[in-house]
C-alpha positions as CSV (number, residue, x, y, z in Angstrom):
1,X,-101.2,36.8,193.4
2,X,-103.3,39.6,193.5
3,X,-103.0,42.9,195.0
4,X,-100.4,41.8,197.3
5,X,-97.6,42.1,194.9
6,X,-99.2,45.4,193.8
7,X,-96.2,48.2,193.9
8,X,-97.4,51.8,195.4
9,X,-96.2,55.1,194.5
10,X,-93.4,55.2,197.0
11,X,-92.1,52.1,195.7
12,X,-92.1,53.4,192.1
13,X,-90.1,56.6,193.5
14,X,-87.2,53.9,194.8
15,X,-86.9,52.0,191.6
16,X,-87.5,54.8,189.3
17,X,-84.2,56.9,191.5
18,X,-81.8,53.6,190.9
19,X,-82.6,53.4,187.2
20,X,-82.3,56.9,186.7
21,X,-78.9,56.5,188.6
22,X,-77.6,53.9,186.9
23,X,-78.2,56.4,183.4
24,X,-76.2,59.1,184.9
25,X,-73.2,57.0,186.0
26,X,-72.5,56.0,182.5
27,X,-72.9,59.8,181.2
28,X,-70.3,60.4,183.7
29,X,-67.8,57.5,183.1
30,X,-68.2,58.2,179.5
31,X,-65.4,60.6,178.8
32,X,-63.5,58.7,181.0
33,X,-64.1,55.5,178.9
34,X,-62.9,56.7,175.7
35,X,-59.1,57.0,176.0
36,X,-58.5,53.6,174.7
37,X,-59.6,50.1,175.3
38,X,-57.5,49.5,178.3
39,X,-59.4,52.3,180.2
40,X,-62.6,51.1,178.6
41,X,-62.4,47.1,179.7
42,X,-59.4,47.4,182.8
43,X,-59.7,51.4,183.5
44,X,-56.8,51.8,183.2
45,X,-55.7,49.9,186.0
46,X,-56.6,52.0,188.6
47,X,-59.5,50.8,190.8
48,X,-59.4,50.3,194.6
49,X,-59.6,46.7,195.4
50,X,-62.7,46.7,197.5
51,X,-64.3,47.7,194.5
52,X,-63.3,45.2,192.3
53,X,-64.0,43.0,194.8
54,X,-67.5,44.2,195.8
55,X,-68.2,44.2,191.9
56,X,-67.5,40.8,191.5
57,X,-69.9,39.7,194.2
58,X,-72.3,41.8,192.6
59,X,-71.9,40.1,189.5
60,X,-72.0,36.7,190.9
61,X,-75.5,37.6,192.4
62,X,-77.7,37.3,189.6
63,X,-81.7,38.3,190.2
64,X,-82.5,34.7,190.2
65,X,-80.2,33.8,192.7
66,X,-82.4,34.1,196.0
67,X,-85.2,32.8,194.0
68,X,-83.1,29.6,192.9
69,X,-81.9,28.7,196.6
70,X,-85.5,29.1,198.1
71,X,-86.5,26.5,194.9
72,X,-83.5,23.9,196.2
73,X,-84.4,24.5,200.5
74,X,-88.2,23.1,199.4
75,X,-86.5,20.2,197.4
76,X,-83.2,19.0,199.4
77,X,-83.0,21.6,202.2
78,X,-80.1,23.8,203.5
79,X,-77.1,21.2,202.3
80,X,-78.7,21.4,198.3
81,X,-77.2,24.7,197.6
82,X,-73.5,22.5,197.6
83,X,-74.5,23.0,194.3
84,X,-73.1,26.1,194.6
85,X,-71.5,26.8,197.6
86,X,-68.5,24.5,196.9
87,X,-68.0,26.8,194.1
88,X,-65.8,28.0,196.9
89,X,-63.0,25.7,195.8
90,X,-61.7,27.6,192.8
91,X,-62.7,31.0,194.7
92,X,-60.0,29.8,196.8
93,X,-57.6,28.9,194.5
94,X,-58.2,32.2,192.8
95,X,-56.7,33.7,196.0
96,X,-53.9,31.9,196.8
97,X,-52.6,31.5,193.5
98,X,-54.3,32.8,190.7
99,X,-54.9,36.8,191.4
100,X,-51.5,37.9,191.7
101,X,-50.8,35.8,188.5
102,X,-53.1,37.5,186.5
103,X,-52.5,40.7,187.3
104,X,-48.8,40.8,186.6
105,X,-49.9,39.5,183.7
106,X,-51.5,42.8,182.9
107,X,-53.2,41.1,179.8
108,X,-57.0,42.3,179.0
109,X,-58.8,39.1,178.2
110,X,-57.9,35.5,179.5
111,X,-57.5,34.4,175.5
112,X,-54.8,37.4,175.9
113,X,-52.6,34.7,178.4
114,X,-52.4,32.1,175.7
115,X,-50.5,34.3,173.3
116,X,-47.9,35.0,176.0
117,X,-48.0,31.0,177.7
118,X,-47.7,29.8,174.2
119,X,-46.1,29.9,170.7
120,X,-46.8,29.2,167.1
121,X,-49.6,28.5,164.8
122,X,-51.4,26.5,167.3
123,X,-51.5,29.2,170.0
124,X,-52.8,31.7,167.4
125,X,-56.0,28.9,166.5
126,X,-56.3,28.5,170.4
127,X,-56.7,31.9,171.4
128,X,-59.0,32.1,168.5
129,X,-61.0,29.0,169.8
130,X,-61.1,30.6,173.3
131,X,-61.8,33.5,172.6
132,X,-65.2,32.4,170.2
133,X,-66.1,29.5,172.4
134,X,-65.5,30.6,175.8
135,X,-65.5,34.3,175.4
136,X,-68.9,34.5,173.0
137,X,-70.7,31.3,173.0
138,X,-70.4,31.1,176.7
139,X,-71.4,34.5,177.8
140,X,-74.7,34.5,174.9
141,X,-75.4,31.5,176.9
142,X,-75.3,32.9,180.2
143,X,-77.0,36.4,179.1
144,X,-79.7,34.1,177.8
145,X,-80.0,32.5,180.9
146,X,-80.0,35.7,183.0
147,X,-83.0,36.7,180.5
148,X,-84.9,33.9,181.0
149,X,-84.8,33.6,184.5
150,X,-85.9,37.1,184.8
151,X,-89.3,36.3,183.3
152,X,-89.5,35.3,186.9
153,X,-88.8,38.3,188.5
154,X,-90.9,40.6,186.2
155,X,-94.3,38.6,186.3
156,X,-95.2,39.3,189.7
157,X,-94.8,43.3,190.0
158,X,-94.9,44.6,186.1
159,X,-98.6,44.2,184.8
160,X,-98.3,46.0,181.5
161,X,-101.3,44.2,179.6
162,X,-103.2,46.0,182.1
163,X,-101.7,49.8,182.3
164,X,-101.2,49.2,178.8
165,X,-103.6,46.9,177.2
166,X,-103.7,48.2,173.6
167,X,-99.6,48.1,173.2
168,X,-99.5,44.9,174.8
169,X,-102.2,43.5,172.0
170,X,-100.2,44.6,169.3
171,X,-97.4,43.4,170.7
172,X,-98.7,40.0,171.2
173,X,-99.6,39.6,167.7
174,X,-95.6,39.3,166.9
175,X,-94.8,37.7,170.1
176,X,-94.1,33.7,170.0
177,X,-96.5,31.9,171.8
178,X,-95.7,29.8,174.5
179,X,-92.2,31.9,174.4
180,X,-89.5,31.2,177.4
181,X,-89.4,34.9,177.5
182,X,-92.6,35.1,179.2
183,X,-95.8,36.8,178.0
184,X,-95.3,39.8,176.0
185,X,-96.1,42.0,179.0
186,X,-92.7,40.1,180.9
187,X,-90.5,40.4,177.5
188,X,-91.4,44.3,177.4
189,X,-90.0,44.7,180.7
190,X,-86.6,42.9,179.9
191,X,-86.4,44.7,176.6
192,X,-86.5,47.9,178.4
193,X,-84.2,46.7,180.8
194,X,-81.9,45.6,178.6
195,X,-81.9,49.1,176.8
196,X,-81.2,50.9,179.3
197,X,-78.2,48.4,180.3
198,X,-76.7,48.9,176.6
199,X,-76.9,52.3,176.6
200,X,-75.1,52.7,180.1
201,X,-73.1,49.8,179.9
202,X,-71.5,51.0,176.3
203,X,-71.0,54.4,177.4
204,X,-69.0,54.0,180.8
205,X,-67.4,50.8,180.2
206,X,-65.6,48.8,183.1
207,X,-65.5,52.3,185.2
208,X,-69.5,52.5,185.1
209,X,-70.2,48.6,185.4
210,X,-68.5,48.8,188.4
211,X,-69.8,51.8,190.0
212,X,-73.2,50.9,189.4
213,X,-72.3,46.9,191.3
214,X,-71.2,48.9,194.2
215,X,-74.9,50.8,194.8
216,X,-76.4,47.5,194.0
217,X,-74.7,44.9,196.2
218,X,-75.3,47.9,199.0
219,X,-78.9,47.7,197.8
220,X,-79.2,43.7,198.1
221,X,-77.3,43.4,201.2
222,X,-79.9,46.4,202.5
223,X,-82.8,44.5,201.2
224,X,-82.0,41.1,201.9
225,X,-80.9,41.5,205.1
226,X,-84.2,43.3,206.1
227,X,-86.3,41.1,204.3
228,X,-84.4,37.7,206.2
229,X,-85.5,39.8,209.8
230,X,-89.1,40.4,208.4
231,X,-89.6,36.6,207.9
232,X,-87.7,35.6,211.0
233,X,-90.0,37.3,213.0
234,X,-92.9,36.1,210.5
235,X,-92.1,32.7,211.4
236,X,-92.0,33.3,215.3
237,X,-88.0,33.1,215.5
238,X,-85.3,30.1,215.5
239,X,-88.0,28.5,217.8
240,X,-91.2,29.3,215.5
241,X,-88.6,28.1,212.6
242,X,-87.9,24.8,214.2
243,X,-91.1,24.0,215.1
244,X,-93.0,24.7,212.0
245,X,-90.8,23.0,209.9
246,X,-91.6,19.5,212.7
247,X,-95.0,20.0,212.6
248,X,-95.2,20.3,209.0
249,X,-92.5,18.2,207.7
250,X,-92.1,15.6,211.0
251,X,-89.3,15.4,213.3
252,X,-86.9,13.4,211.2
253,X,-86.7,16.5,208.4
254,X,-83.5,17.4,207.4
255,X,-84.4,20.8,205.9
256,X,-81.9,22.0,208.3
257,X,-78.8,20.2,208.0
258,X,-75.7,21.6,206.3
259,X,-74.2,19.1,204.8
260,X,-75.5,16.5,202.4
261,X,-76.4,13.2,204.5
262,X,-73.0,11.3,204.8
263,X,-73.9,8.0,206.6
264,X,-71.3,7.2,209.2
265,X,-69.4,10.2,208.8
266,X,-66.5,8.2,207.7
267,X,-63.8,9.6,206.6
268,X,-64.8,8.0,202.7
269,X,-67.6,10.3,203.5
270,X,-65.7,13.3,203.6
271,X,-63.3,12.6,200.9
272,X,-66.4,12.0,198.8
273,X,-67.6,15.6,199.8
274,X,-64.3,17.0,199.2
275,X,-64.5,15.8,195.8
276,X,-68.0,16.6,195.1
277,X,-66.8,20.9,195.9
278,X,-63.9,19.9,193.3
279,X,-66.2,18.6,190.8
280,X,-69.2,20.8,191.1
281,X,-66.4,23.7,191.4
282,X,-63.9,22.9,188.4
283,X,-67.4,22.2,186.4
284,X,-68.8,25.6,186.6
285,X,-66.9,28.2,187.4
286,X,-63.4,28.7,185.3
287,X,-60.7,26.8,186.9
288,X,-58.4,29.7,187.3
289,X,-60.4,32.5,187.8
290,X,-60.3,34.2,184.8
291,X,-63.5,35.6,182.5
292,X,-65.4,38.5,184.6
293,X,-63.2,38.3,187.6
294,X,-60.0,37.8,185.6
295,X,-61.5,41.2,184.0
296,X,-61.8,43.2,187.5
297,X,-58.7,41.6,189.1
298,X,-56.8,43.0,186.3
299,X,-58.4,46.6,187.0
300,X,-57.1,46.9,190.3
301,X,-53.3,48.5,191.0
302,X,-51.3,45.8,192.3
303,X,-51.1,42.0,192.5
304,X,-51.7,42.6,196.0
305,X,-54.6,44.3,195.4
306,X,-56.2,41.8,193.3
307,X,-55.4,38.9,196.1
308,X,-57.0,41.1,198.5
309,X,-60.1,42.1,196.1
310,X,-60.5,37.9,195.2
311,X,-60.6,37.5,199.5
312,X,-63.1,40.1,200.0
313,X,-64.9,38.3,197.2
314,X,-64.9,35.2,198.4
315,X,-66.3,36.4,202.4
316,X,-69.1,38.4,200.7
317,X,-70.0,35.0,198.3
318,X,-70.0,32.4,201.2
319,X,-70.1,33.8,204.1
320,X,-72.2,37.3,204.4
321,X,-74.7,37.5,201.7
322,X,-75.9,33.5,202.1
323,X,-77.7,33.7,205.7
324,X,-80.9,36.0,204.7
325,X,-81.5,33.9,201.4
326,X,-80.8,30.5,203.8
327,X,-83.6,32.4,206.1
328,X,-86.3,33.4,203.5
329,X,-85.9,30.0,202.2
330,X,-86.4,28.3,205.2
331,X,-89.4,30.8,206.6
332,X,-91.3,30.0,203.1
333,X,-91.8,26.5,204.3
334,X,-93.5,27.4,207.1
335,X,-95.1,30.3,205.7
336,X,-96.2,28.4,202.5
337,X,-96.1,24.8,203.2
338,X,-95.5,22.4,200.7
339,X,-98.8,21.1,199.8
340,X,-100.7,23.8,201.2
341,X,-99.9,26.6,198.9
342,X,-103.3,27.2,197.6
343,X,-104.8,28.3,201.3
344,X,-101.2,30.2,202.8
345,X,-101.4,33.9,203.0
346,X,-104.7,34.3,202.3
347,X,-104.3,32.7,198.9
348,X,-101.5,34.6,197.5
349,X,-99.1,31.8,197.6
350,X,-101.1,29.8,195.2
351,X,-99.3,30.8,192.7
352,X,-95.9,29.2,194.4
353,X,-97.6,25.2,193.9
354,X,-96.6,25.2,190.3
355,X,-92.8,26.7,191.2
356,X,-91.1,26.6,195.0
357,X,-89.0,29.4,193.6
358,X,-91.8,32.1,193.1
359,X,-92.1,31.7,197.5
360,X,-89.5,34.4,197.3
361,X,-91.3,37.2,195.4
362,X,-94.4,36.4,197.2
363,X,-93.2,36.6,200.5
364,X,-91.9,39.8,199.3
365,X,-94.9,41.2,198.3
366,X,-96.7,40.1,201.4
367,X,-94.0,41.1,204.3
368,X,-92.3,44.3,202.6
369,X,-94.0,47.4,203.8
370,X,-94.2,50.2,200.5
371,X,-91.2,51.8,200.2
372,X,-88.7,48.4,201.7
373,X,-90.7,46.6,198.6
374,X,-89.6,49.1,196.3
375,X,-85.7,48.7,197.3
376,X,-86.2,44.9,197.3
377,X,-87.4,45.1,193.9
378,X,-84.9,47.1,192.5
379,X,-82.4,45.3,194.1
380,X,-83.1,42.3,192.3
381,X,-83.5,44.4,189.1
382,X,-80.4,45.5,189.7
383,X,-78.7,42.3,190.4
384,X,-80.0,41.3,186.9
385,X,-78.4,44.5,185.5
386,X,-75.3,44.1,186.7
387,X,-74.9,40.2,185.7
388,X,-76.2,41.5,182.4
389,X,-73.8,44.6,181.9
390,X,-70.8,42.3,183.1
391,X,-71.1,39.8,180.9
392,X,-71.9,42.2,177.9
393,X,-68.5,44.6,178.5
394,X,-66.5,41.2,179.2
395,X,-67.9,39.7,175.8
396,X,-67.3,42.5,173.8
397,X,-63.0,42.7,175.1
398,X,-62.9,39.1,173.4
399,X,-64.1,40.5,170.3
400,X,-62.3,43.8,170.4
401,X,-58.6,42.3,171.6
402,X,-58.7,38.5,170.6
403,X,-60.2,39.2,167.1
404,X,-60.8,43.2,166.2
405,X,-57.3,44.3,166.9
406,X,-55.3,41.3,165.7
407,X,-57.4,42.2,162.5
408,X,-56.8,45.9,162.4
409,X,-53.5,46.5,164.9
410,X,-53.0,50.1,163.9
411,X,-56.9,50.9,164.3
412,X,-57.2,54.4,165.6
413,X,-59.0,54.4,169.0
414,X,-62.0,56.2,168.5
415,X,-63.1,53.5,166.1
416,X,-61.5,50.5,169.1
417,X,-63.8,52.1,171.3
418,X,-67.0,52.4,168.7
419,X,-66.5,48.6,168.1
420,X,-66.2,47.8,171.5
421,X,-69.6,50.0,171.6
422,X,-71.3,48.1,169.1
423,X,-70.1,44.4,170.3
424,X,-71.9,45.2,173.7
425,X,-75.3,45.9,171.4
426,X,-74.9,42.9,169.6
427,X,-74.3,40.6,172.9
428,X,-77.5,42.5,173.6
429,X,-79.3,41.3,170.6
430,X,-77.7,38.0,171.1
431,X,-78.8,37.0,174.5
432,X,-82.2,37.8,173.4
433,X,-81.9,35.5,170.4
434,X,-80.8,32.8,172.9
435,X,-83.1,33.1,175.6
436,X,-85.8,32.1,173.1
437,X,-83.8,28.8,172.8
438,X,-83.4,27.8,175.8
439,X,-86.4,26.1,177.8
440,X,-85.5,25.5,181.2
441,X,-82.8,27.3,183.3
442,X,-81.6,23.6,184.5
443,X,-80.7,22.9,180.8
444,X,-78.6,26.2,180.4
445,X,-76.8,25.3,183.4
446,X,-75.6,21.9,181.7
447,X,-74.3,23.8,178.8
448,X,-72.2,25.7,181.2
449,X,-71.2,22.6,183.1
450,X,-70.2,21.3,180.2
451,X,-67.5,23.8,178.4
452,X,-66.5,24.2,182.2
453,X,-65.7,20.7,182.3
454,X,-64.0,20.2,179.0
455,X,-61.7,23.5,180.2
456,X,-60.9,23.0,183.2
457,X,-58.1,20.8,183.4
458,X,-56.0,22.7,180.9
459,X,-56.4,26.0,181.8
460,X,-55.4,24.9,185.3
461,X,-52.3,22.9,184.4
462,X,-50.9,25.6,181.7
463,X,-50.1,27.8,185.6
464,X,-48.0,25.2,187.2
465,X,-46.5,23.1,184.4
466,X,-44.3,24.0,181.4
467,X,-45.1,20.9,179.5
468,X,-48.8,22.0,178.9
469,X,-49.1,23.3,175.6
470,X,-51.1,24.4,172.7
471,X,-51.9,21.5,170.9
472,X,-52.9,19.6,174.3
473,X,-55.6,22.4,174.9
474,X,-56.9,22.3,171.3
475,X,-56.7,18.4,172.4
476,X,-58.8,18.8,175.4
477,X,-61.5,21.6,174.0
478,X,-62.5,18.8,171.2
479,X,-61.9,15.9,173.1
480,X,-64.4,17.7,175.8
481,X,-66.6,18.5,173.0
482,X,-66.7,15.2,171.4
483,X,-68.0,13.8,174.7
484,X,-70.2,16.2,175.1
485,X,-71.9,15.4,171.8
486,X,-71.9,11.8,172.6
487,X,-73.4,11.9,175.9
488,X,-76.3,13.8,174.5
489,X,-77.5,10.5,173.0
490,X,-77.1,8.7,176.5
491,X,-79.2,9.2,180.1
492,X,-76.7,9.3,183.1
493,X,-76.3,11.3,186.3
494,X,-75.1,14.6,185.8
495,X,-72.2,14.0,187.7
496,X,-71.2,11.1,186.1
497,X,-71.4,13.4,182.8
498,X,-69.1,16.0,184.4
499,X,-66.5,13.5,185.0
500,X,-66.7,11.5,181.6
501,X,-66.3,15.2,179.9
502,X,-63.7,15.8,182.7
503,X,-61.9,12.6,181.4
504,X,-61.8,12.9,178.1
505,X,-60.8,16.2,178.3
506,X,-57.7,15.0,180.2
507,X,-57.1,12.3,177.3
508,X,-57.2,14.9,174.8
509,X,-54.6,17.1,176.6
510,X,-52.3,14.2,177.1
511,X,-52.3,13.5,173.3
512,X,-51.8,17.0,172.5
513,X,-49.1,17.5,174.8
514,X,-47.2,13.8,173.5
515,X,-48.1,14.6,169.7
516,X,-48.1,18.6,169.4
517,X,-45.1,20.8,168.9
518,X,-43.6,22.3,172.4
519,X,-44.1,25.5,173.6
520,X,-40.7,28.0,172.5
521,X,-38.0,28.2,175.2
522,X,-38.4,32.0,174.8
523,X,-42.4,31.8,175.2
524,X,-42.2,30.1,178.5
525,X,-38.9,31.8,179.8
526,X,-40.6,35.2,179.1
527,X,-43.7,34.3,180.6
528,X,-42.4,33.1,183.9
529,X,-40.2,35.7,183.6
530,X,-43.3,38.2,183.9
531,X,-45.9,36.0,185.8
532,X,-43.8,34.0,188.4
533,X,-45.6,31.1,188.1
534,X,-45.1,28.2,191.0
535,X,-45.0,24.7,189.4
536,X,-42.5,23.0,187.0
537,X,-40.8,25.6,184.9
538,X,-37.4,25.7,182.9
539,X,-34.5,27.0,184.6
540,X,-36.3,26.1,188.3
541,X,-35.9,22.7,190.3
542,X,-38.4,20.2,190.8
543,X,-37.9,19.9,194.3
544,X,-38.6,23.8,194.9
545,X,-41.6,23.5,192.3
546,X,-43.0,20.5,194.4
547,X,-42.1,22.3,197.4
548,X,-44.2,26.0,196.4
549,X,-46.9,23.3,195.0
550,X,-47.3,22.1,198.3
551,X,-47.0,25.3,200.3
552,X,-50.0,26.4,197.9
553,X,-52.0,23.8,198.7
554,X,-52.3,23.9,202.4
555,X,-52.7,27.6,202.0
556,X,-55.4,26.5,199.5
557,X,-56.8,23.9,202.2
558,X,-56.8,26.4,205.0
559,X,-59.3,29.0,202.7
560,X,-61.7,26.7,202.1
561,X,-61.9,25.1,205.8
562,X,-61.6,28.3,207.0
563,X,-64.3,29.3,204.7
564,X,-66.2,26.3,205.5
565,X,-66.2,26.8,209.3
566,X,-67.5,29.8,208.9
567,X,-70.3,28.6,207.5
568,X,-70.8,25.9,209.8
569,X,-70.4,28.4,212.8
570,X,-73.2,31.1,211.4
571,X,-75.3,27.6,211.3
572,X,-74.7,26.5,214.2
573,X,-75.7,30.3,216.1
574,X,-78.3,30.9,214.1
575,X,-80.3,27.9,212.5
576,X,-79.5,25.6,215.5
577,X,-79.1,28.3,218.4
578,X,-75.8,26.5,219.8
579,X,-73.8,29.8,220.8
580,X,-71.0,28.6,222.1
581,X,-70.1,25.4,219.6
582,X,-70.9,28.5,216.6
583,X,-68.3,30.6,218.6
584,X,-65.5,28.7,218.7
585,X,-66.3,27.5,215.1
586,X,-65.9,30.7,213.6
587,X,-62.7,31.8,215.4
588,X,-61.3,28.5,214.0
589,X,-62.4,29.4,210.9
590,X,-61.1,33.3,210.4
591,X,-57.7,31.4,212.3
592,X,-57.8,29.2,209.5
593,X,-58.9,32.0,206.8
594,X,-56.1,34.4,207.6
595,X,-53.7,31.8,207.3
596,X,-54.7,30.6,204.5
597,X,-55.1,33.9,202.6
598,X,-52.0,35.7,203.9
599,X,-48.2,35.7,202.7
600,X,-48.2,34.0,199.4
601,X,-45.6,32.2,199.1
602,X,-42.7,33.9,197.1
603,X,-42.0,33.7,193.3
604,X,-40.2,30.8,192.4
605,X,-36.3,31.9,191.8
């Protein structure tokens, strides 16, 4: 890469300012942080809801994130990152339903829930099983992933072997070779990145995570946006774009298209879709919102504000931030044309032949002026931060409420908050452990998939339906499992996966639900007492629980086209230059949007 991706002083001066900031906000949330767990993990429950919101679009933009959607553009175009964007389904969900739910709830982790939803010995293993499966496996597995894929973001600008040659010698004679981690010079950047994320992290808890998401998603908007108009112009415009991308690619490319290629357009095709967003969604991202933005939902004041917090969310997610990573991705094909890496810019994007994703941090080095480099680069440093110090303070409230404190009740609070201190560390030392294990970022993303897949039905259906109980989600989680372990021995379609997992997971609730005890009368009537769930509940009609069901759903419906037109609309204005057809597409879709998203519909009586 050469020179290109060199950093100058003034670049330095930007990073150096947002690390040093990010070590002062958690001095200064520190006190704050110390008057129990609740203020340390939920601060007390007093946040605005445009920062909860804004921290948990932060969180959901990892540093790898731009690089991973200019990877999928060079291999499946625009309509590949579906892999993602119909994430948007339980997004949705989350705010027609689920984020006034959980925060009258008021609980502090989502194994919390299951000790008020059910009763007994079995809800006591469950929340157990949750909270060491879902609350620690999953998030080492995630923090390992975030590790790994920042090998990625630290090769091109941190060159220690050569401003440090001797330590980096030493430190390669203890380094594994061949290590996912990188060379010793990219593991010494992460290491010192993660330090600094401990120590701020575990002094400001919640308060200073989300402080620090706020600069940073103003950072990457910044950045991003300024980059996307860099390579825009690079490119010679929507005109230079589409006429690259002929000339290289022929007429008949479909780099551009936003939806997968549905022959026909029948309306199978669009059920299929439909059920491809439910799928991809259910699979990865917890069916009812909870983990991380359970977490920050639950800091805010008010159910209201945690609806409204979850809607700002979900604009920022799908609708704002996508465009200049859609652009950058698309401009790198031109730029850097597949098959022609070795000669573009001069050489430099050599280096992207081996891996389409590294066209995004050589395309930064060669368009950002010093200075707009700098605040790229630390935006994405950033990004990895705050991914990082979510998941560490949301791992270590599993370990402090669902195990610590069940233990030791009557703990006095300095020592709560010095565990909760010294679980953050240990996630620390844990993802680092893990990263080492895993080998590619595709086969971390399975392992996700896969617990997502086994949970998802369950923790869905426990919301809506009274029958659900302990046993049938202990029934699900190993009946999941079970098909998990068996499938490793197989070769199918990772969808096809998802929805054997999906189904046995459903097989093993049913059997749980038919064999296990019931939940207590007094379980459920107190927690619907206190939530005001919709659904099928004791003590509440079936025809005004079908009737709320129902009300939901189109309210559901109406988010995601609403969100969905949106998208279609920026595509068609900018990517296809149709100004009047993107128009009237987006007014349908903030029509669509507010009615969706406004007025839930009132607790069940």
């Amino acid at each position: 890469m050469g020179n290109s991706l060199a950093l100058h002083t003034i670049d330095w001066v930007v990073i150096s300012l947002y690390l040093s900031f990010a070590l002062i906000v958690g001095l200064w949330a520190s006190k704050l942080a110390s008057g129990g767990v609740r203020s340390y993990f939920l601060a007390d429950r007093s946040l605005p809801w445009w920062w909860a919101g804004a921290s948990i679009a932060a969180t959901t933009f990892a540093a790898d994130t731009p690089l991973a959607v200019a990877g999928i553009i060079a291999t499946k175009g625009v309509s590949g990152n579906w892999i993602w964007l119909a994430w948007m389904g339980v997004h949705a969900a989350v705010v027609v339903l689920f984020a006034e739910s959980w925060s009258r709830s008021g609980v502090m982790t989502d194994a919390e829930l299951i000790a008020r939803r059910y009763s007994g010995r079995s809800a006591s293993v469950l929340r157990t099983a949750r909270a060491g499966l879902y609350g620690i496996v999953y998030n080492a597995i995630i923090l390992g992933w975030v590790l790994r894929a920042m090998v990625k973001i630290a090769s091109p600008f941190f060159h220690w072997d050569t401003w440090f040659p001797g330590l980096m010698h030493n430190m390669a004679l203890v380094w594994p070779a061949n290590s996912p981690m990188g060379t010793p010079s990219d593991g010494l950047t992460i290491i010192l990145l993660l330090g600094l994320v401990v120590v701020y992290s575990s002094l400001s808890g919640i308060r200073g995570v989300i402080v620090t998401d706020l600069v940073q998603l103003g950072l990457a908007l910044v950045g991003s946006v300024w980059f996307a108009c860099l390579a825009w112009s690079a490119v010679g415009g929507r005109e230079g774009l589409s006429e690259g991308l002929s000339r290289l690619y022929g007429a008949d490319h479909m780099y551009l298209d936003l939806f997968p290629d549905m022959p026909g357009a029948t309306a199978m095709a669009f059920v299929l879709f439909g059920l491809y967003i439910l799928v991809q969604s259910y699979a990865n991202v917890p069916a009812d919102g909870g983990g991380y933005l359970m977490q920050r939902l639950n800091a805010t004041r008010s159910p209201a504000d945690a609806r409204k917090a979850s809607l700002l969310f979900l604009v920022l997610q799908y609708v704002v931030r996508v465009w200049p990573w859609l652009v950058v991705g698309l401009a790198a094909l031109v730029l850097i044309p597949i098959g022609g890496e070795g000669t573009a810019l001069g050489g430099a994007g050599a280096v992207v032949a081996g891996d389409r994703e590294q066209a995004y941090p050589v395309l930064m080095g060669v368009l950002l002026h010093p200075g707009l480099l700098g605040l790229m680069v630390a935006s994405l440093l950033a990004a990895f931060m705050s991914t990082i110090d979510t998941h560490m303070n949301w791992g270590a409230s599993y370990i402090v409420n669902d195990v610590y404190l069940r233990l030791s009740p009557n703990a006095p609070v300095r020592r709560q908050i010095g565990v909760a201190r010294l679980a953050v560390l240990g996630f620390a030392v844990g993802a680092v452990a893990v990263s080492f294990q895993i080998e590619t970022i595709e086969q971390a993303w399975k392992w996700v998939a896969a617990l997502g897949a086994a949970l998802g039905a369950p923790t869905a259906l426990r919301w809506i339906w009274w029958r659900v109980n302990a046993a049938g989600e202990l029934g699900a989680m190993v009946a999941g499992l079970a098909a998990v372990l068996a499938l490793a021995w197989l070769s199918l379609p990772y969808e096809t996966e998802l929805l054997i997992i999906a189904g046995a997971s459903l097989l093993g609730l049913a059997a749980g639900m038919i064999w296990g005890p019931p939940t207590d009368p007094a379980t459920l009537r107190a927690f619907a007492a206190e939530v005001a769930p919709i659904g099928f509940w004791p003590g509440a009609s079936r025809r005004s629980g079908a009737r709320l069901l129902a009300i939901t759903a189109m309210r559901w419906a109406g988010v995601v086209g609403g969100t969905v037109a949106l998208l279609v609309g920026g595509h068609r204005m900018l990517l296809l230059g149709e100004l009047a057809i993107g128009l009237a597409w987006l007014a349908g879709g903030v029509l669509a949007l507010g009615l969706g998203a406004r007025a839930p519909a009132p607790p069940q009586p």
